[in-house]
Each structure stands twice: as structure tokens, then as C-alpha cells.
N, C-alpha and C positions, 0 to 999 in steps of 0.2 A: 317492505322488502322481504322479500322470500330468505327464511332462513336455508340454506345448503344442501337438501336435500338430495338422497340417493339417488340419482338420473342415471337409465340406463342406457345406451345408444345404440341400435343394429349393427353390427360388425358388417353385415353389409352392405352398409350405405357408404363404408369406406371402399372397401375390398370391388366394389361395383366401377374403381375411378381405374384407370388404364395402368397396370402395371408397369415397371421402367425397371431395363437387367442394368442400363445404367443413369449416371446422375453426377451431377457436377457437383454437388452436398446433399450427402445420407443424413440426418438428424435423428438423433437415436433417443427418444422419449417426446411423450405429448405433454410434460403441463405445459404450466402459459409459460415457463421460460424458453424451453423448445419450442412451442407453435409460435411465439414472439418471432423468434430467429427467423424461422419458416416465413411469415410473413413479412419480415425484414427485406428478407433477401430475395422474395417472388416481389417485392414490390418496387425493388430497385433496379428489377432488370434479369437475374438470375433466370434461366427457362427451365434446370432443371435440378429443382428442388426435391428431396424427399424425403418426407419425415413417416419414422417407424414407433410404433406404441405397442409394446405388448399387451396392453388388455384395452384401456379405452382411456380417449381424453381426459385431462387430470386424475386420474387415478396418480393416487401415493400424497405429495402431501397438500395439491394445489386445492382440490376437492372440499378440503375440511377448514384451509386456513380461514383467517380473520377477518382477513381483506384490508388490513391497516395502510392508505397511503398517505405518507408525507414528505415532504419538500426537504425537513429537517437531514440532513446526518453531521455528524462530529466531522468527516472525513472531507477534505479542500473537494477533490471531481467528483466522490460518488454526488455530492450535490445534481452536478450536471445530468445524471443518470436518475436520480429521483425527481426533477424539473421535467426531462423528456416524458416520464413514463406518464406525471398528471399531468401532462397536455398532450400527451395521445389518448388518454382515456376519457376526456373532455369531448374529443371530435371521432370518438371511434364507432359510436352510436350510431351516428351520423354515415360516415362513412361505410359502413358496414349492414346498416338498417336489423343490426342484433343488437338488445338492450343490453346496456352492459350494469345497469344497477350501482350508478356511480353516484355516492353524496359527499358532497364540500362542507362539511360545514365548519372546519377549518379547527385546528389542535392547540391543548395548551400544554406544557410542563410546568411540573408544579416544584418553585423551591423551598425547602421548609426547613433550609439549615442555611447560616449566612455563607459557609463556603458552596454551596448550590447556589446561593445570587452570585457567588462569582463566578463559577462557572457558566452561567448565563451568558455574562459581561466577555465572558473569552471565547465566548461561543459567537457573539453578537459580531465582534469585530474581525472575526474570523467571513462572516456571511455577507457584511456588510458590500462585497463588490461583486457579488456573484448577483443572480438576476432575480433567484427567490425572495419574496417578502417575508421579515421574521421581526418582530417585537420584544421589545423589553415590556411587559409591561405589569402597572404594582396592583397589591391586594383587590382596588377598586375596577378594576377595568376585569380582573380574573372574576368577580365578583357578577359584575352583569353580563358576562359573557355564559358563565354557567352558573347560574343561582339557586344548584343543588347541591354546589361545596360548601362544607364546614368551614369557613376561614377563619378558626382560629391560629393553626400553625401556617398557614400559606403569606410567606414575606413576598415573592415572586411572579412572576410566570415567563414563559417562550409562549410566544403568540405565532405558528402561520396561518395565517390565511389561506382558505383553498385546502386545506390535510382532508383527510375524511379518510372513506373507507371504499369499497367495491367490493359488488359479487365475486370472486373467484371464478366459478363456474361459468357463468353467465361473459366475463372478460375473456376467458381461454375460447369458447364459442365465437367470439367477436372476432376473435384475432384467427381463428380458423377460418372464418367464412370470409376473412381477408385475405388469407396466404391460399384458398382456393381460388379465389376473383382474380389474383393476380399470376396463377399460375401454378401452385405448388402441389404437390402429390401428398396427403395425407392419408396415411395406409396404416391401418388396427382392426382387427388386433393384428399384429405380425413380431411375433417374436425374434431379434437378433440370437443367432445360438454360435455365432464365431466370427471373427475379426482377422482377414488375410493383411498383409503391407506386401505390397510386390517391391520389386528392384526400383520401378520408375516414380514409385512413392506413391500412388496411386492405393486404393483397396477394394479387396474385398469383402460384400457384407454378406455372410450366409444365411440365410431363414430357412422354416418349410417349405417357404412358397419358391425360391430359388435366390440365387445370388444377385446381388449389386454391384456392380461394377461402380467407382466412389473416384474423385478427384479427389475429396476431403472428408472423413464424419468427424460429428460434434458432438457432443458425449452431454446429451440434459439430462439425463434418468436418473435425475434427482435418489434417492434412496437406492436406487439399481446401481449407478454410478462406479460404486466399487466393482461389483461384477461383470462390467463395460469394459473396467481400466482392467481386469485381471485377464483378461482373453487376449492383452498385449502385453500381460508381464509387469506391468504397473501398478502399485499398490496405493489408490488414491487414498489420502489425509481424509476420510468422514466417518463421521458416528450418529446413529441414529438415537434422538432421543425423543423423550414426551415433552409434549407441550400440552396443557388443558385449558379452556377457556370454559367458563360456565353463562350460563343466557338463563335472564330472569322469565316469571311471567309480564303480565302487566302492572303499572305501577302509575298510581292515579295520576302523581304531581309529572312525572314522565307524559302524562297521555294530556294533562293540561297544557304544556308547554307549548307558545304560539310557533315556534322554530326549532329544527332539532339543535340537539347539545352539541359543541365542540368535542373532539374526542379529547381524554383523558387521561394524562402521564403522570402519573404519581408516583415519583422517582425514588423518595425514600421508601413509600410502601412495596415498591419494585413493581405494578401492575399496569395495564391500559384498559379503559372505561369506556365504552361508546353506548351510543342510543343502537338500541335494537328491535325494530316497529317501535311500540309504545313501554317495552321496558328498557333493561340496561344488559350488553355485554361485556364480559369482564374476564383479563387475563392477567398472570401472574409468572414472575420466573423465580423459580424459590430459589433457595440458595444452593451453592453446587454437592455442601450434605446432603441439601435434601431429593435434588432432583434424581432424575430416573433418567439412564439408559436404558436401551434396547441391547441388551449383553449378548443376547442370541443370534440378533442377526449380527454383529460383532464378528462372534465366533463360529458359528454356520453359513451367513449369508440369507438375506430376505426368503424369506418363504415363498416357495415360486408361485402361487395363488392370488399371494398379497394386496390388493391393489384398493377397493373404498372400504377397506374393515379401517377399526378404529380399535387403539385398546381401552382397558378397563378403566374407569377414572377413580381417582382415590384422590377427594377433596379434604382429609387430613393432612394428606401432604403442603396442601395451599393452603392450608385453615386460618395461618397468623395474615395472610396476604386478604384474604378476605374478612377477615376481623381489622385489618387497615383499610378494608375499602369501604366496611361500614360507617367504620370511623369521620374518613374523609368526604364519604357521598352516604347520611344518615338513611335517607329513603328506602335505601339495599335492605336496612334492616328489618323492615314487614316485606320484602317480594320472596316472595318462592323461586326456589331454582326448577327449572322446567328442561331445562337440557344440560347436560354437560362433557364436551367432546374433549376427547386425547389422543391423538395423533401425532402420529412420526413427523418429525421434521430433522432434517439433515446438517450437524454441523461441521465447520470446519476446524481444526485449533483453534485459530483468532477469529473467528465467528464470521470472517469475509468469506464471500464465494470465490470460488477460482477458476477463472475468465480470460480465454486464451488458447497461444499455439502453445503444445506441448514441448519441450526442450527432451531430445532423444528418438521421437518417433515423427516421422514424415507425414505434413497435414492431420493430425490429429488434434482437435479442439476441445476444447472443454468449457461448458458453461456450466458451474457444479456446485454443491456446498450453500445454498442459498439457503439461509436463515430466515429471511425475507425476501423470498420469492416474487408477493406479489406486486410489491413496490418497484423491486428492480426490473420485472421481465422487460416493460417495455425500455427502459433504456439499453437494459444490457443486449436486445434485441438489434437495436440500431446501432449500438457499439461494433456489436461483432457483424454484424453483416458490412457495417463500411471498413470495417480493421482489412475483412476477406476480399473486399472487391479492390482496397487499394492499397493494401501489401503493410500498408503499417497503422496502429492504434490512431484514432481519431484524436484523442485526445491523454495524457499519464494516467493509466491505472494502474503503473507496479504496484499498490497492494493487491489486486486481486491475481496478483500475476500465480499461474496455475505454481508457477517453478520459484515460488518461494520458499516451499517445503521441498527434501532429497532425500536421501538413503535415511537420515537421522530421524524424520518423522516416523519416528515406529507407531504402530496400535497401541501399544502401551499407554506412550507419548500421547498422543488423538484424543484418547479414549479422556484422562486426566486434563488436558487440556480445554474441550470440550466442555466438562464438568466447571470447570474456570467460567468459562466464555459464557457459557448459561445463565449461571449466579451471578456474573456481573455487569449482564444486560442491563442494567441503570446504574452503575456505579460511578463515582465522580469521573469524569475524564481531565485529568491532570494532562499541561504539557510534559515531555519526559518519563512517559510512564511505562512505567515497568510490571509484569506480572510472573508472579513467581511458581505457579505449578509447573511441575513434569523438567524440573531446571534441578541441577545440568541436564544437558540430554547425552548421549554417546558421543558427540563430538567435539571434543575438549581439547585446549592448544595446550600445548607442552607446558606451560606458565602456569594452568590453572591451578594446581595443588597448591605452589609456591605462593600464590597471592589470593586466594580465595577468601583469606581471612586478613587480610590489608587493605580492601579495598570494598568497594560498591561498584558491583558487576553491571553492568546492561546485555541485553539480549540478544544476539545479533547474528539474525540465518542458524540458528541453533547453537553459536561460541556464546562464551562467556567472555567479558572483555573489558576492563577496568577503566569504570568513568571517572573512579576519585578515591583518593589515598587516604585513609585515616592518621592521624598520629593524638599522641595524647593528648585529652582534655576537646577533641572533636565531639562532638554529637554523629554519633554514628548509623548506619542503617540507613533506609530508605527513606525518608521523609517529604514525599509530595507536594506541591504547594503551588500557587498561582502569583505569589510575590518571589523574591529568594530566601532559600532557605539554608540547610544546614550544607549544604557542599559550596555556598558561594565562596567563605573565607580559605576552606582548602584548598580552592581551583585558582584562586588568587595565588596563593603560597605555592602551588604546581608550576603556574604562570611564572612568577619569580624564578623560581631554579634552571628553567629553561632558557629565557632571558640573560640569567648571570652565570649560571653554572653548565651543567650538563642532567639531561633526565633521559630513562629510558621507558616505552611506552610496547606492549605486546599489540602487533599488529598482524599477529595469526590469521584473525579473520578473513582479510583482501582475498578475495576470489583470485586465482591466481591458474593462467592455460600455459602448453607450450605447442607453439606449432611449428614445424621445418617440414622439408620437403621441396620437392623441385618447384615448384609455382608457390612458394609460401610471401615472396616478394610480390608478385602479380596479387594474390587474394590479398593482402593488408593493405595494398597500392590502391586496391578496390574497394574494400572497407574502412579506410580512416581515410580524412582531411587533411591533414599530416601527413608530412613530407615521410618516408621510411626512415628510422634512424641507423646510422652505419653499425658495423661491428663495432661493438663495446662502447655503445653512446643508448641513451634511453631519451622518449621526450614523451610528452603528453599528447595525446591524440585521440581524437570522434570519430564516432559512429553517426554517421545522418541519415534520418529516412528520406525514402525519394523527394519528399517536400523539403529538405530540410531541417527539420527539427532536430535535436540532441538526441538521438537514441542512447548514448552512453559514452562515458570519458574514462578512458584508461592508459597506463604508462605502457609506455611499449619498449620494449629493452633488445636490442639482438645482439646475441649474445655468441654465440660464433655463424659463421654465414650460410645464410638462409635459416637458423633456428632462431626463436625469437618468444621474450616470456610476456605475457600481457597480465596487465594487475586492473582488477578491477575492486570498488566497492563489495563488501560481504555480502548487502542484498541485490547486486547486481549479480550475482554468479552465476545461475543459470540463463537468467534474460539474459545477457550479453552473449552466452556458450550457445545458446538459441542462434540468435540469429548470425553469430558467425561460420555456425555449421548450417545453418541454410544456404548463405551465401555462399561458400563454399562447397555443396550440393548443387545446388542450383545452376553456377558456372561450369561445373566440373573441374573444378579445382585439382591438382598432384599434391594432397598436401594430408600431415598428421596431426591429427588436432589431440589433445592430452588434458584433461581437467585434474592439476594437480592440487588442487588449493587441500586438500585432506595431508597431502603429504609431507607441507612445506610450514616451517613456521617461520615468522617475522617479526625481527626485532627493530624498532625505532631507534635512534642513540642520536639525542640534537643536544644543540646548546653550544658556547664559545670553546668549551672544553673538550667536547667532542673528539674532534681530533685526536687532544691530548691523551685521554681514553684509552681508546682502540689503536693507537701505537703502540703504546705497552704489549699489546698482542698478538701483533705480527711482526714481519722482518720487508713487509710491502712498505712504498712509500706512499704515506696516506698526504702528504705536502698539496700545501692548492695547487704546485706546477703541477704534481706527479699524478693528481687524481682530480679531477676539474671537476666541478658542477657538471651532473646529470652523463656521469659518464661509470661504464659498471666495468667490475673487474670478477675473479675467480681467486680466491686462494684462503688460505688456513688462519683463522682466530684463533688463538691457544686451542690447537691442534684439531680445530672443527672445521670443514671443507660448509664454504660461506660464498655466496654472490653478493657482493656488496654494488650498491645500487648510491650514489651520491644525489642524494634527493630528498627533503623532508616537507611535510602538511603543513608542517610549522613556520618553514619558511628562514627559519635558522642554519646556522652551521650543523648537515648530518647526514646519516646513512640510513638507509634502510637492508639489513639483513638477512640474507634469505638463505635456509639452512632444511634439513633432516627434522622432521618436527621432534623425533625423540632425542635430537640433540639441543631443544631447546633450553630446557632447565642446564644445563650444562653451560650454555655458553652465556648465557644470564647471569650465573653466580659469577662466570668470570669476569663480565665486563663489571659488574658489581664490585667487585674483589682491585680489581685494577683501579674503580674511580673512586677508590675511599679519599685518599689525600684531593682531592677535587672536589668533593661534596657531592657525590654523584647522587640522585635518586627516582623514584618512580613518579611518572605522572600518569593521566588518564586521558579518554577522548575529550570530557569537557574541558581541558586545558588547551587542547588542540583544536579545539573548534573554537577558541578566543585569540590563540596563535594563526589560525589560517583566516580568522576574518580580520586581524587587524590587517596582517597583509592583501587584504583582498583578494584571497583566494577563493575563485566559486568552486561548488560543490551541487555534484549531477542530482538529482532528487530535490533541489532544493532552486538555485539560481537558472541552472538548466535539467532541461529533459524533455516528454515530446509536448508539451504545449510551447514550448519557447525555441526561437533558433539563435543561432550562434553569433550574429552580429548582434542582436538586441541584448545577449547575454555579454557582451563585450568579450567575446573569443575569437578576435579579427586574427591574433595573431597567430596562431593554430591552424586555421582556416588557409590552405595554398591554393587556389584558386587559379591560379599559374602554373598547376605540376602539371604533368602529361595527362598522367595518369583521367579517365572521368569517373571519380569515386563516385558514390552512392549520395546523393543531393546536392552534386556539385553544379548544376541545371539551375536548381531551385534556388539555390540562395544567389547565385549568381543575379538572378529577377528579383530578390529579393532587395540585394544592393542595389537595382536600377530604381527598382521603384521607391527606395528610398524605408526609412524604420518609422514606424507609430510610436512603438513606445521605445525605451532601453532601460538596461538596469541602471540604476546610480546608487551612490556608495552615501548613507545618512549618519550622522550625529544625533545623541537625542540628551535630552536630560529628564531622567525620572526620577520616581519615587524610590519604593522600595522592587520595581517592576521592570524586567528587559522585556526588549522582542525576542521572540520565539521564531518569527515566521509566518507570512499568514495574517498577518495584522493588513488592517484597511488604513490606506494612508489617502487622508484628506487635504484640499485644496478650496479657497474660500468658500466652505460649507458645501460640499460637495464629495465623495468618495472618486478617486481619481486615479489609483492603483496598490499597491498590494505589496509587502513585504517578503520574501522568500528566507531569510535569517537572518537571527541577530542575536548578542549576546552582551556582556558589559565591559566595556575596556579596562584593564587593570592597567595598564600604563598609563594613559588621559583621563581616567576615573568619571567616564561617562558611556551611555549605550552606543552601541555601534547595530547599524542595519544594511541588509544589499533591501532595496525595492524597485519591483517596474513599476514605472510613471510613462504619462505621455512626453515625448521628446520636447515637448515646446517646454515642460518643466523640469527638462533635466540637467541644465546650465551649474555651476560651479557656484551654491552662493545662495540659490533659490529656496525659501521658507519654505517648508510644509506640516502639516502634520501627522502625528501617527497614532490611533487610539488603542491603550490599552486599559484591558479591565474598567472598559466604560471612560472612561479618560484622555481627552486628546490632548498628548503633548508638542512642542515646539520639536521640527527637527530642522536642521540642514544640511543640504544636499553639499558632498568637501568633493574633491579632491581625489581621488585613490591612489596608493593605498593611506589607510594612517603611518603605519610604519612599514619602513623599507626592509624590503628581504636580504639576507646574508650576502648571497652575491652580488646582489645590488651593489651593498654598502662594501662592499670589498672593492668591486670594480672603480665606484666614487673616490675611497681613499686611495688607489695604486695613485688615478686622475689628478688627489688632491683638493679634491672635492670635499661637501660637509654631508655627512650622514645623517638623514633625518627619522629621526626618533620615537 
């Protein structure tokens, strides 16, 4: 295999191909992630495609990388997207008749701490129904697979089969001489030097050579990227840092070897190891001390030149990483180093790329931020080219969603972030896990002061937001872990007080719009499944894509006629503010759309006492006649101007509060101050995610979203299929009901160890993987685990065994009943009835 070598291309061999003023997709960069697109979308049918490179194919950081591909991620879809990409690189040879320098000879990770075997085990039961092969397997099989590790410390390994590696270079050619065959215009060098958005959303792309007229551009220019998003006023999330990998000479026991090596993760050393011809290459991610920014292009912006340099390598900085890989693979220790490259590579905060329609500007895309580039081009390739021909994502990728980051991702933020995400490219992946650079950031709920030091915050769209309460004699902090750990007995005693007393919970975060205007009834009639709810009533209601699927669940409240507040999830804020101002564009809607969520803070207040509470505070009648379930009103909490909303997660007797966010420490100490004689106190989300599963309440990200639609996630009643109105996938499921459901979710019991579900778990049927867990947590009232899982409908009957594996482990579950316990109004309605309230 040819190591990477500087290749130069004739700028005219491009510039020779028929210029186009216009194009129905501009693609703004050549590596493989862009030329992927490119050929995506020339070969689906697109006619008029056109990708622009300012200097030449892969230039910046496709050129230099590793070429590392595997099957493996932590992450539920990205899987799907590392599956497509090695099975279009299998047949692209073929297809294309350019070699693409592709070798399988499939990956191990290495565990060398017994909490690294568990994370194996959590990883395993997580993969187990997706369609990639991956193995557990012990010392002796890690052993004849590669019999140039040390195994003294290796308890473990991850076995797939089929990982290996690719040319970079030689892939981006392949994939070029595909999206020419099928039609696409690839034009370099051609510099973009400015970015128009006319009225009708459409753009302009300016060059020297002249303008493009654009239905849509997609923004791959990987390290340019930022300077893309600035010519619309967009301040993309990336930072450019070094990566170095070093490539031996030859190495005799390397050149003996009848097969090449599996590639090599040595997760406590932090490095990856492959066979390179007959010696070894090898990469390291040091810690986020030690690693390097590019602070210049930061604060200047890339060098406008830039494009196959490399910078200077300083293998001091990786010295301890390569004194671990001696360690681990001894042989290293007689090879010479004969190359050593460091190159830019692009990250994000959280080290995902960001992949999508942009939220605020019309048709603008972004395929960005790729850490790993060459793994993903070909999925994320075929991702966005069917997302673009058929109006919505193929399958959930909100993490990579571009509008997870806002105004709050400053450079600051990025830059420290980044340095996180670097250093902790192998670190254990706990479920619940939390990371704590560049925290707090600028967007802090009115609460935050008040409670920063009572609780254990989680992360969420940039809030801080209390998962769990200390009180004395607690083990405090963050404490990770794959069994339970130190917040189970608190989240228990949370449970409690909500149950018997009254708690209150900051729910700042909820993404929160307001829309009115003369057609504000028509566009919501057109975007949710759900009936409108009248003045001063709220109900729950979806978003479906034209097939159908869950784009997103939110309360809808109209609050005087024709204005109306929509609440959504914290990391839904912009997806959801995305596509309702598309739809709304697109129709030509009369309407004012507002993203208040920055402005407004939210208070919880549930539990039997509730009530009792927030009377003390007003002169309103808060009586179940005077103020019914899911019904909102307007007026004054000890003298704070409040929308109270009759609605809780919990599923208890409660309010949700919606207030001035700088009045929220103020009307916190009051409700506080009011429920002394009640036992009033704070609880957190993980108490609320044990309250809304017993009640089986589903939750979007989880039970639904867009791999799932709304009858299999059991959202029949939601769902008006007999309104006037023809909302957005009302077609779809309507076919979908005719032809009847494969699978549905059903509601599990389990009994473990010391071990809940999380989500994600492979749930088995007589020795077979059969479907999949989406959450779960432990019931403090039944003192056993509770799960929602899809199964096939033939096993989804009231009654029916299955099992669930966790941490390597399959236990007994059965399929009850829902819910375990019955919600407030439920049991109210039961007892006016005379009925018995189940418990």
C-alpha cells in the first residue's frame, strides 16, 4: 500500500468540464466527505450537481488522514453510517474501476482494566440487533488474532470483523470518478469568495469564474468551514487541532507474518496501531494538557494557501503514548521511525460532526466537524442526499444535528471543549455521562446560583439542570458507573417526596416558541396530529414527517386566540424551531414565530400537596373544578406575573410555571417558603424519568423519533386522523394502519442485580436478539426494573417472557400491562367513579 503521498492534479482537467451559472446543489469543498455527497446525489438521480474546491481534491485534512475504518461506534445510528460507508468501499473499486486501497483485516480493542471489560459488555448488548458483527472476546482469541501483543495486562478484547483501513486519497478519486459517471460537475480549483440568500431561498454562489445560481449549498470545507458559515453571519462550533501519527520502517516479525494484523485500540494507552506495508502505524490522542491547537487559525482564520502542508511534528508531546505502545506491541521497540505526519483535523465540542439543514438560514447544509472523516463520508454521503431528495432524515441523527449548538457556543467554549473531546477520545464511556469543561457556559436558568452547590447538575443544550439532590451523609459528586451507584438511594428519597409530599424541579431548559398571527391556527393544524387546543387548554402533540415517523413531541398551549406557546425538549430547540419555520416558509404562512426559550424560566411543583402549596400564593382558584388538568391560565404567584400550565412529567398532581427568567430565584424561594409546613423539597430529572416511566409516559429521543412512527410507539391517541385538517404524515400512517404494525413498543418488568436498563439494550427471545429497549430505569415503588422495548407484535401480548441482556447478562423480563402506576387524573377520575386506584 502506497503511503499518502503529495499528488498533484491539473487544475485543468477540472475547469475543462462545462461550467453551470446554475444548479440545483453547490457543494462547497472536495474531500471525501463533500465528493461523497456529490456522488450521492449524481447517483440518485440529481442532474445538476456541483461541487466547488478551492485548491484540489482532498486538500486540508482528507490527504493526510489514517484511513481508520470501522463498524464499531458507542453511538445507537451512527452505527448505520459506519455499516454503509464499509460496504460501499467493498464494491466501489468495482464500480468505479479506481482502486481504492481498501484492507479488512478487521479490529480489536483492548481491555486492560476490569471496568473496560464492562464497558465491552455495555457496548456488546447495545450492538447486539444492529446488523454489524462485534465480539466479546478473552485473552486467547486476542492472542491468535494478533500475536505481537504483550498479553500480560489484556483481560479483554472487541472483536469486528471486516474494520481495517483505506487509502484516503485513492477513496476521494473513486468517489469522484463516480459522481462524474453519474453526472456531477466537479470544478477546482474555484474559489467561493461570497454567499447571496435571495427572498425565494434560493442562492447565490460568487467566484472569479462567475456566479451560481444554487437551490441549496452544503457547506464540507472541512477546516474552511468556519469561513463558509461567516459570509452568512454564522459562527460555526470548530477548532482546528493536530493530530500525529508516526509510520515505522520495516520490521522483520511484521514482514514474517502470513496475514496482515487486525488494527489496534489500546484504549488505556489512548493510541491506534495498524500494519503499514511490512511495518506498523501508529496514533495517539494525548491528553487535553497536552494536545495542540491551531490558536492562529482560531483567531485569524486558515491561511488562505493552506491546503497539503502539514505542521511540524513534536513526538515529545506523544512520548508516554509511544512508550505505551512499546510496551503493548514490544517489536516497536527495534523499528525506526521513518515518517511522522501532523495535520489539521477539525473538531467539534463533542467531537460529532454536524450534519444537516441549518436552523435560521434557507437551504443551507452543513456536512462539518468530522473528527473522522473517512469513516463517515460514505454514510453521511447517502444520509444527506436522501434526507435532500425526500424532505426528511432517513433515519435519527439529532446528535449530529448542526442546531445543537446556539448563541451560547462561543469560541471560547469550542476552543476548551475541543481540548476535552481530544483527550478523551478512549476514555470509558459510562451511560449518563457527563463532561465537565467550559461548564457553566453563558446560559444559566435563574436557579443556577441557588442550587449549584445542592445538587449534581447534567448538561443540557448548554443549562445546567439538576439530576439529584444531596443531603447529608450522601456520597457526593459525579460518580460514573455501569452498575448503580451513588445517586440511586437519593433519586429513591426524590421519588418519595413526590409520591407523598410535594417537590419542586427547575425546568428552565424546555425549549419554549410563541407563535400568533392570522394563519397561526392553519400552520399548527398543518404541523401536528393533534387536534388544536382551544383558548386556555394545552395538550401534547407531533410533528410527522411526510412518511410518518415522530419528528418531534411537544405541549401546545393557546393561550389567547390565535397565540399559542409550544414547549419542547432542551435538545430539541432548534430542530423543532427548524422545521416549523420551514413549514411555515414554505406554505406561506401569516404568522410570528418567537424563540423565547432564553427568556422564560420554568418551574415544576408536583406531588399531593401541590395544590396545597401554590394556594397560599395566589387569590386564583387552583380547585380541580376551577383549574382541570392540562388547562393554562395567567395571573400573579406572590406578586410574580406566571402562566401556569396544569400538567407534570411526573404524572402527579402539578403545575408547570412559566415566568421572566430573572424572576425566577424569587418565585422559588417563595414556593419554598410557602411549603415548609408540607415538607416541601427539590428533586431532579432522574427522579422524573422514574415518575414518567412508571406511568408510561414515552419520551421523543427515546421511545419515539424518526426511526419510529406513532402507532408502534403507542401514540394512537394523539394521532386525529379524522381532523380536516391533512397535516404533515397524515397519508403515511394512515397506510401505515392499513397495512397493519411489525413491531410496537411494550412496557417490561425485570429483575436484576445490582444493574437497570438504560436503553439500548438487545432484548432476546428463545436464543435469538428480537428487539431493543429504548428506557429504563428501577421502580422505587415495585422495587424492581422497569423498561419500554420494540419487539415484534407477535411477542408483544400481556404476559409474554423475554429477555433482556445487561452487562453481558440476560435476565428474565415480562412484557405487563401499562402503565405500573396510574396518573393523578386518572386516579382522581377513578375515585369521583368510585373506583380503586392502582398503585
Amino acid at each position: 500500500m502506497v503511503f499518502f503521498p503529495l499528488r498533484k492534479e491539473k487544475p485543468s482537467s477540472s475547469l475543462g468540464e462545462r461550467w453551470k451559472d446554475t444548479a440545483e446543489t453547490v457543494i462547497i469543498g472536495g474531500g471525501c466527505v463533500g465528493v461523497s455527497l456529490a456522488y450521492h446525489l449524481a447517483k440518485a438521480g440529481m442532474k445538476d450537481v456541483v461541487l466547488l474546491e478551492k485548491s484540489e481534491l482532498t486538500a486540508g485534512s482528507t490527504w493526510h488522514a489514517a484511513g481508520l475504518t470501522t463498524y464499531f461506534h458507542p453511538g445507537i445510528n451512527l452505527k448505520k453510517i459506519h455499516h454503509y460507508s464499509i460496504k460501499l468501499y467493498e464494491t466501489l473499486e468495482e464500480e468505479t474501476e479506481q482502486a481504492v486501497g481498501f484492507h479488512d483485516p478487521g479490529s480489536i480493542r483492548i481491555a486492560s482494566t476490569p471496568t473496560r471489560v464492562d464497558e465491552f459488555k455495555y457496548q456488546m448488548t447495545r450492538a447486539g440487533w444492529h446488523a454489524t458483527e462485534q465480539y466479546f472476546i478473552g485473552p486467547e482469541k486476542v492472542q491468535e488474532l494478533c500475536p505481537l501483543l504483550n498479553m500480560e495486562k489484556v483481560l479483554a478484547g472487541l472483536y469486528n470483523p471486516g474494520d481495517g483501513h483505506i487509502d484516503p486519497y485513492s477513496l476521494t478519486m473513486a468517489l469522484a470518478a463516480g459522481a462524474r459517471k453519474y453526472g456531477a460537475l466537479l470544478n477546482y480549483p474555484v474559489q467561493v469568495t461570497n454567499l447571496n440568500s435571495r427572498s425565494d431561498g434560493t442562492w447565490e454562489v460568487e467566484t472569479p469564474l462567475g456566479v451560481i445560481r444554487a437551490n441549496r449549498i452544503v457547506n464540507t470545507a472541512g477546516f474552511w468551514a468556519r469561513e463558509i458559515g461567516k459570509m452568512i453571519g454564522l459562527q460555526h462550533p470548530l477548532i482546528p487541532v493536530h493530530h500525529q501519527y508516526v509510520v515505522t520502517s520495516t520490521i522483520p516479525e511484521v514482514k514474517a507474518l502470513k496475514k496482515e494484523l487486525p488494527v489496534i485500540r489500546d484504549l488505556e494507552g489512548s493510541y491506534y496501531l495498524r500494519q503499514e506495508r511490512d511495518g506498523l502505524l501508529f496514533g495517539p490522542y494525548e491528553s487535553q494538557e497536552k494536545m495542540k491547537i491551531q490558536e492562529s487559525w482560531v483567531t485569524n482564520g486558515v491561511p488562505p494557501g493552506f491546503g497539503k502542508e502539514l505542521f511540524e511534528s513534536d513526538l515529545d508531546r506523544i512520548m508516554e503514548h509511544i512508550e505505551a505502545a512499546m510496551a503493548m506491541v514490544p517489536v516497536l521497540k527495534q523499528a525506526d521511525i521513518i515518517n511522522t505526519v501532523a495535520g489539521p483535523i477539525t473538531y467539534s465540542p463533542d467531537i460529532l460532526p454536524m450534519v444537516g439543514p441549518h436552523q435560521g438560514v434557507r437551504n443551507y447544509w452543513v456536512a462539518i466537524g468530522f473528527g473522522y472523516g473517512i469513516i463517515h463520508a460514505g454514510g453521511i454521503g447517502k444520509y444527506l442526499s436522501d434526507w435532500i431528495f425526500n424532505g426528511e432524515p432517513p433515519f435519527d441523527l439529532i446528535e449530529l444535528d448542526p442546531n445543537r449548538y446556539g448563541k451560547w457556543t462561543t469560541t471560547e467554549y469550542t476552543a476548551i471543549k475541543a481540548r476535552e473531546s481530544y483527550g478523551f477520545n478512549n476514555i470509558i464511556g459510562y451511560p449518563k455521562e457527563e463532561r465537565f469543561a467550559g461548564r457553566p457556559t453563558e446560559r444559566a436558568s435563574g436557579l443556577y446560583e441557588v442550587l449549584k452547590s445542592k445538587c449534581s447538575m447534567g448538561f443540557h443544550a448548554g443549562w445546567e439542570q439538576p439530576h439529584w439532590f444531596y443531603k447529608p451523609g450522601d456520597e457526593i459528586g459525579y460518580k460514573p458507573s455501569f452498575q448503580r451507584t451513588n445517586w440511586f438511594e437519593p433519586v429513591g428519597r426524590e421519588y418519595q417526596q413526590v409520591v407523598e409530599k410535594v417537590g419542586v424541579i427547575d425546568l428552565s431548559p424546555f425549549g419554549k416558541f410563541k407563535i400568533r398571527g392570522k394563519d397561526s391556527v392553519k400552520l399548527l393544524d398543518h404541523l401536528f396530529a393533534n387536534v388544536i387546543p382551544k383558548v386556555g387548554t394545552t395538550n401534547i402533540s407531533h410533528m410527522l414527517t411526510p412518511t410518518g415517523k415522530v419528528y418531534a413531541e411537544l405541549t401546545v398551549s393557546q393561550l389567547y386566540p390565535g397565540e399559542f406557546m409550544l414547549i419542547t425538549g432542551s435538545g430539541s430547540e432548534l430542530h423543532d424551531l427548524r422545521w416549523i419555520e420551514e413549514e411555515s416558509k414554505a406554505g406561506g404562512y401569516n404568522v410570528e414565530i418567537k424563540n423565547i426559550t432564553d427568556e422564560m424560566g420554568v418551574l415544576g411543583v408536583a406531588g399531593p400537596y401541590a395544590r396545597k402549596v401554590l394556594q397560599k400564593l395566589t387569590t386564583e382558584d387552583l380547585s380541580a373544578a376551577a383549574f382541570k388538568f392540562l388547562q393554562t391560565r395567567h395571573f400573579k404567584f406572590s406578586d410574580i406575573d406566571v402562566t401556569a400550565i396544569r400538567i407534570s412529567y411526573t404524572g402527579e398532581l402539578g403545575w408547570e410555571l412559566y415566568h421572566k427568567k430573572e424572576d425566577s430565584a424569587a418565585l422559588y424561594n417563595a414556593i419554598m417558603e410557602a411549603g415548609q409546613e408540607e415538607g416541601i423539597d427539590n428533586f431532579g430529572t432522574y427522579a422524573m424519568n422514574v415518575l414518567r416511566l412508571e406511568k408510561a409516559f414515552r419520551a421523543w429521543g427515546a421511545e419515539m423519533n424518526c426511526d419510529t412512527n406513532p402507532l408502534e410507539a403507542g401514540l394512537e391517541y394523539f394521532i386525529k386522523l379524522n381532523k380536516q385538517a391533512d397535516f404533515i404524515g397524515k397519508q403515511a400512517v394512515k397506510q401505515i394502519k392499513e397495512k397493519g404494525l411489525k413491531r410496537r413498543l411494550v412496557y417490561l418488568t425485570l429483575k436484576t442485580d445490582n444493574v437497570d436498563p438504560e436503553g439500548n439494550e438487545s432484548v432476546w427471545y428463545n436464543g435469538k436478539v428480537v428487539g431493543n429497549t429504548t428506557s429504563g430505569s428501577y421502580s422505587y415503588s415495585t422495587q424492581q426494573s422497569l423498561a419500554f422495548a420494540y419487539i415484534p407484535t407477535e411477542l408483544s401480548k400481556a404476559g409474554q417472557k423475554l429477555e433482556v441482556e445487561l452487562l453481558g447478562k440476560k435476565y428474565v423480563a415480562a412484557v405487563i400491562q401499562e402503565p405500573l402506576v396510574l396518573t393523578e387524573p386518572t386516579r382522581e377520575r377513578l375515585q369521583r367513579k368510585g373506583g380503586s386506584a392502582k398503585v
